[in-house]
C-alpha positions as CSV (number, residue, x, y, z in Angstrom):
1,X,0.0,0.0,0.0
2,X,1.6,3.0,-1.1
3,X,2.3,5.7,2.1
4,X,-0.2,8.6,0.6
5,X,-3.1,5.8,1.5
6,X,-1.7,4.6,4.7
7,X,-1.2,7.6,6.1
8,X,-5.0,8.4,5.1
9,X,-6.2,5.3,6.3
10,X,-4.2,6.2,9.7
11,X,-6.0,9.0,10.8
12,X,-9.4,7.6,9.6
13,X,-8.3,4.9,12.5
14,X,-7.4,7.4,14.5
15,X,-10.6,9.4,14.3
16,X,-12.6,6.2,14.9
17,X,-10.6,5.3,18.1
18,X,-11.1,8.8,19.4
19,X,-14.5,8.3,18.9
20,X,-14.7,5.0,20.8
21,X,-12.4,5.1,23.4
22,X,-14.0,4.7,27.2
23,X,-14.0,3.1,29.9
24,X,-12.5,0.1,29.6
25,X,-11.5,-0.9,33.1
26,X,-14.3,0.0,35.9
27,X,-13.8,0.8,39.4
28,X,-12.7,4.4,40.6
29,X,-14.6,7.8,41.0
30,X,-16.9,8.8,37.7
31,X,-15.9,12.4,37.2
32,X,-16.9,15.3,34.9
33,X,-15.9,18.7,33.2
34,X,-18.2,20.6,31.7
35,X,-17.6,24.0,29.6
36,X,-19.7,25.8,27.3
37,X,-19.2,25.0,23.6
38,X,-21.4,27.8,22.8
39,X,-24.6,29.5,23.8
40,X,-26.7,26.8,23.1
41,X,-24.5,23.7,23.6
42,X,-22.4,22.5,26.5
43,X,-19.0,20.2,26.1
44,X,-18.9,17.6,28.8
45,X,-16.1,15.1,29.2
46,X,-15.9,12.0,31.5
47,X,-12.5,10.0,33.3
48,X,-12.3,7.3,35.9
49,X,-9.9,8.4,38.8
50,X,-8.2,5.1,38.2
51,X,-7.9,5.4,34.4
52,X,-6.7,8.8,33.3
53,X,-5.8,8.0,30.3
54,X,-9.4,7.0,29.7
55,X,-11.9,9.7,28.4
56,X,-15.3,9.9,26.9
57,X,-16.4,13.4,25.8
58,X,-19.2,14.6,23.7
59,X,-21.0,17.8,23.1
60,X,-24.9,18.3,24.2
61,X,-27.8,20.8,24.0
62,X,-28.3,22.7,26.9
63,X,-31.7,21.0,26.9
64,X,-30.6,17.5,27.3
65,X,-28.7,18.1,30.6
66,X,-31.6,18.4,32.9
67,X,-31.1,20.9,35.6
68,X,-28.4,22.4,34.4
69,X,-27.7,26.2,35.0
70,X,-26.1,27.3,31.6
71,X,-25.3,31.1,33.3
72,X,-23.4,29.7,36.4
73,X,-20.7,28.6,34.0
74,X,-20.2,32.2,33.5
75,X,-20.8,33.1,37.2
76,X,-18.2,33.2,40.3
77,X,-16.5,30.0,41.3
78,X,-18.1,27.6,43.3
79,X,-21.0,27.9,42.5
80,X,-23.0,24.7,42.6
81,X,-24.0,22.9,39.0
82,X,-26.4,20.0,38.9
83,X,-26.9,18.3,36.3
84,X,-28.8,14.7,34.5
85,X,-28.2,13.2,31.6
86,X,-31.1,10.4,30.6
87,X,-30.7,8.6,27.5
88,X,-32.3,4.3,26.7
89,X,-28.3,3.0,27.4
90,X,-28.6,4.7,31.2
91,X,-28.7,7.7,33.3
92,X,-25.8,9.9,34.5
93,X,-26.5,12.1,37.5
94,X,-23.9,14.7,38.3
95,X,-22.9,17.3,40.5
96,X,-19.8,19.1,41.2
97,X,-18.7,23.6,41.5
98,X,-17.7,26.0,38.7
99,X,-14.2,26.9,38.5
100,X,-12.7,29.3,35.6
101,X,-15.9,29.4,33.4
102,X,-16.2,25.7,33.7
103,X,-17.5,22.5,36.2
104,X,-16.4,20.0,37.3
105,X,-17.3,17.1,40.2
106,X,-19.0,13.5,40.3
107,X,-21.2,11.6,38.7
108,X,-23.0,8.2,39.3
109,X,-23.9,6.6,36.0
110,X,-27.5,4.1,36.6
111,X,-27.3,1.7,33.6
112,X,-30.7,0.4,32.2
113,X,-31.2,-2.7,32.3
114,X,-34.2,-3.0,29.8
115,X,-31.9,-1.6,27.1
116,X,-28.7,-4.3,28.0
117,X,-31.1,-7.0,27.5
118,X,-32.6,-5.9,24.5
119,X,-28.9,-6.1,23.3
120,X,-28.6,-9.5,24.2
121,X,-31.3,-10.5,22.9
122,X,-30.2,-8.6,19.8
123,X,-27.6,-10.9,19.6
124,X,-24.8,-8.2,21.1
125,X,-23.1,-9.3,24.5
126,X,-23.7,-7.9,27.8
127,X,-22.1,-3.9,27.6
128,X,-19.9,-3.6,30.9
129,X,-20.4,-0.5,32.4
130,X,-17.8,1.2,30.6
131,X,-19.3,0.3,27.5
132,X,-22.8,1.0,28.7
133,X,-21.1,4.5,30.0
134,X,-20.2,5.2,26.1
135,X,-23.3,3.8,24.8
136,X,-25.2,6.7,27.0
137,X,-22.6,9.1,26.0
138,X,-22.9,9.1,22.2
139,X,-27.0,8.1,22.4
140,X,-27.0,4.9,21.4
141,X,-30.9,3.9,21.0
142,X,-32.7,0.5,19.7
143,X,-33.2,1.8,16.3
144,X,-30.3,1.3,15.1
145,X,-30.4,-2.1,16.1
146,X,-33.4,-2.9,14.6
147,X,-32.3,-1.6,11.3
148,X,-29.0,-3.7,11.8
149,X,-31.5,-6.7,12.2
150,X,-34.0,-6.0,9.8
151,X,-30.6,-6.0,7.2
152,X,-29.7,-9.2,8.7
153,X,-25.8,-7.6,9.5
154,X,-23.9,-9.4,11.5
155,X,-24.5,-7.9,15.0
156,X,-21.5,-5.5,16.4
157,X,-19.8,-5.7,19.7
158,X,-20.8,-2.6,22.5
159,X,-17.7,-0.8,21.3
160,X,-18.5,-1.2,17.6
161,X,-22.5,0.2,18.4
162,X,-20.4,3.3,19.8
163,X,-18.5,3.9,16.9
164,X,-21.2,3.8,14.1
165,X,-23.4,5.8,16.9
166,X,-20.9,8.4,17.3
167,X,-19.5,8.8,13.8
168,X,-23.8,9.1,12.9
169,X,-24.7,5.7,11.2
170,X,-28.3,6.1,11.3
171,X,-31.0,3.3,9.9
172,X,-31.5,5.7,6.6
173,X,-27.9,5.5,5.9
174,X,-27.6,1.6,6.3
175,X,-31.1,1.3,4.2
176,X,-29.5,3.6,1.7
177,X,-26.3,2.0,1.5
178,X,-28.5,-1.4,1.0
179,X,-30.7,-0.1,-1.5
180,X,-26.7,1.0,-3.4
181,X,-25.8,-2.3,-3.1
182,X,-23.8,-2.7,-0.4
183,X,-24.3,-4.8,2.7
184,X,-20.8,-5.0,4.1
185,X,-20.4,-8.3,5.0
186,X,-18.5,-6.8,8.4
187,X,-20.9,-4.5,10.5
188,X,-17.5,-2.7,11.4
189,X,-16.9,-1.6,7.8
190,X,-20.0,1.0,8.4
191,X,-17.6,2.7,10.5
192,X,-14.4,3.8,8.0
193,X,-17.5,4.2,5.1
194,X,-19.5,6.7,7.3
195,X,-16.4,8.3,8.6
196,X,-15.4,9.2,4.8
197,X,-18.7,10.1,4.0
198,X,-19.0,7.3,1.7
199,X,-22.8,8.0,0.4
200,X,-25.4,6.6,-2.2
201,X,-24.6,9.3,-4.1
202,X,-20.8,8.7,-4.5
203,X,-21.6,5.0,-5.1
204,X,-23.8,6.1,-8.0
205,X,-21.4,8.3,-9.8
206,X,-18.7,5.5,-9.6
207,X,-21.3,3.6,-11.3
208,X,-21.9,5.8,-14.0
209,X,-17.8,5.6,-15.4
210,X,-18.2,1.9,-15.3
211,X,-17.1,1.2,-11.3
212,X,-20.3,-0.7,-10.2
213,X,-20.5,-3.1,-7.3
214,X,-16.5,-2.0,-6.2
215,X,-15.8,-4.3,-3.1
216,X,-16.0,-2.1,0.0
217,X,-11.9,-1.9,1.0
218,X,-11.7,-0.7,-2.3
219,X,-14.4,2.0,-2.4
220,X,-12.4,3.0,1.4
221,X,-9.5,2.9,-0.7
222,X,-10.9,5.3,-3.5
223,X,-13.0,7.6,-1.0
224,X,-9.8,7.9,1.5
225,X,-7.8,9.5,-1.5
226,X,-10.6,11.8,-2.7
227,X,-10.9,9.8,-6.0
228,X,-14.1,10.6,-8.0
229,X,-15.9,9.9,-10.7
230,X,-14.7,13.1,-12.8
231,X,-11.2,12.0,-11.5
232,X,-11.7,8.6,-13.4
233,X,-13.8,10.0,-16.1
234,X,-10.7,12.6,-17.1
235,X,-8.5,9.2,-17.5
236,X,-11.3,7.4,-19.4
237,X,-11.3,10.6,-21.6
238,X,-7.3,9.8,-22.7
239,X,-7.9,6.5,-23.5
240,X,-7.5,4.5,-20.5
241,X,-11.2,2.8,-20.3
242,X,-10.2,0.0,-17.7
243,X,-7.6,1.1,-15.0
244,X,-7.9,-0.7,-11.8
245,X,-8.8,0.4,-8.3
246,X,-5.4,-0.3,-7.3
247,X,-4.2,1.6,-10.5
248,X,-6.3,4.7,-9.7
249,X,-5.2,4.5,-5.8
250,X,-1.7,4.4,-7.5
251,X,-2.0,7.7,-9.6
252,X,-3.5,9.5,-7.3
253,X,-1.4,8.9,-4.7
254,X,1.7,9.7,-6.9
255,X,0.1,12.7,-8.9
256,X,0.0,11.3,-12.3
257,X,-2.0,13.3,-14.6
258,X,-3.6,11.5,-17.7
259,X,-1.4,13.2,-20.0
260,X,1.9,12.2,-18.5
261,X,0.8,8.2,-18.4
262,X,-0.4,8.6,-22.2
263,X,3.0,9.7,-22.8
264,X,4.7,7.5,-20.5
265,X,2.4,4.2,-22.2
266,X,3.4,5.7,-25.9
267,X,7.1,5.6,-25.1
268,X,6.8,2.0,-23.5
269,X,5.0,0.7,-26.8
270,X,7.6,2.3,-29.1
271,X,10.6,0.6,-26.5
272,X,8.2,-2.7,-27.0
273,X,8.1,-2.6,-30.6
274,X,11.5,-2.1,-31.3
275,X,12.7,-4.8,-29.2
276,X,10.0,-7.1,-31.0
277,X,11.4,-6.6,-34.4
278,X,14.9,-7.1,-33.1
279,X,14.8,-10.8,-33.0
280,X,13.5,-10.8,-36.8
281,X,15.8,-8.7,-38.3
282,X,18.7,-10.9,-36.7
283,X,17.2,-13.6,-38.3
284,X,17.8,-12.3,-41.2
285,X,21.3,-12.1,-40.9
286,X,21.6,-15.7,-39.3
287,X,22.7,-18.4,-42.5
């Protein structure tokens, strides 16, 4: 794989671990910071005294925290902020003291346990807290698990439901993505697709230069380097009707414009035929 694409593929990893990391290991004090994104939207982040390096963040709607006072952010310190958070994974109630235009404190996190069993009997395993923690976090609700069931996808792990809840795979986009074509025969491919913004509409202009049906790590591959259909149309245009994925990946990645391989492929034919007739015209001079 050449570097351009790894590199790519890197930070689309990157961006997806971000967007699952949590609680991994339990046990410790829950505890919050919250901050004001902007007027109408708060930023609150959650760590577990005995795993710093584990964080789960998100931003909300003033509305959604329950009880929250939105102007004692801006107030004097230590003044007292209150705060729920209800969503179907479980229920975060929190409480802590404003400090530098910001709170922070405890929470105690209530899973629900209608929603863990619904998972299992979804055919996901039993979240651990953590995971149930993240699943409340990012809003992870039944109907996407429907929609994962009424596809027939194979059913993803607590951490995977994160991901595609986070990066915003919703039961439209997988019924779309269907109706395309594509049923990813790995529920966690739905999460480098979504996070490039792979859409029905993308899949349909590849379709229309002659790229129908592309095999998902290679649309990844096309999407991650910003290949499109004019990109492969402007080839077609020069002659070159049937590159393949890995061809076009290749190109891209090194810059090649559609003139320079036309005059690169002219110079290889005229090296090729010369080299052909070599053999006959010494065969000529043979007795």
């Amino acid at each position: 794989m050449h570097r351009s694409l790894s590199i790519c593929l890197a930070l689309i990893l990157a961006t997806l671990s971000i967007a699952t990391t949590g609680f991994a290991a339990e046990g410790g004090t829950l505890r919050f910071e919250l901050s004001g994104a902007s007027r109408d939207w708060l930023q609150l982040s959650l760590s577990r005294t005995l795993s710093a390096n584990r964080t789960s963040g998100s931003s909300f709607e003033v509305t959604e925290l329950a009880g929250v006072d939105r102007t004692a952010l801006q107030g004097r310190d230590g003044s007292p902020v209150n705060f729920t958070l209800t969503r179907e994974a479980g229920r975060l109630d929190c409480s802590g003291r404003t400090a530098n235009r910001r709170a922070t404190g405890s929470c105690r996190f209530t899973g629900n346990p209608a929603f863990a069993s619904f998972l299992v009997a979804s055919g996901i395993r039993q979240p651990t807290e953590g995971e149930a923690i993240d699943l409340t976090m990012v809003g992870a609700n039944r109907s996407l698990v429907d929609a994962l069931k009424r596809g027939r996808f194979v059913m993803p792990t607590p951490n995977t439901l994160v991901g595609m809840t986070a990066l915003g795979v919703t039961p439209d986009y997988i019924a779309a993505m269907a109706a395309a074509g594509y049923r990813p025969s790995k529920t966690e491919d739905f999460l480098p697709l979504k996070a490039l913004d792979v859409s029905p509409a993308y899949l349909g202009s590849l379709k229309r230069v002659g790229y129908d049906r592309v095999p998902v790590e290679e649309v990844i591959q096309l999407k991650a380097l910003g290949i499109t259909a004019d990109f492969i149309a402007n080839y077609q245009r020069h002659g070159f009707r049937d590159l393949s994925v890995s061809r076009l990946v290749q190109l891209k990645a090194l810059g090649i414009r559609p003139e320079e391989l036309k005059r690169q492929s002219s110079g290889r034919r005229t090296s090729l035929s010369a080299e052909q007739a070599a053999p006959v015209i010494m065969s000529g001079l043979l007795p």
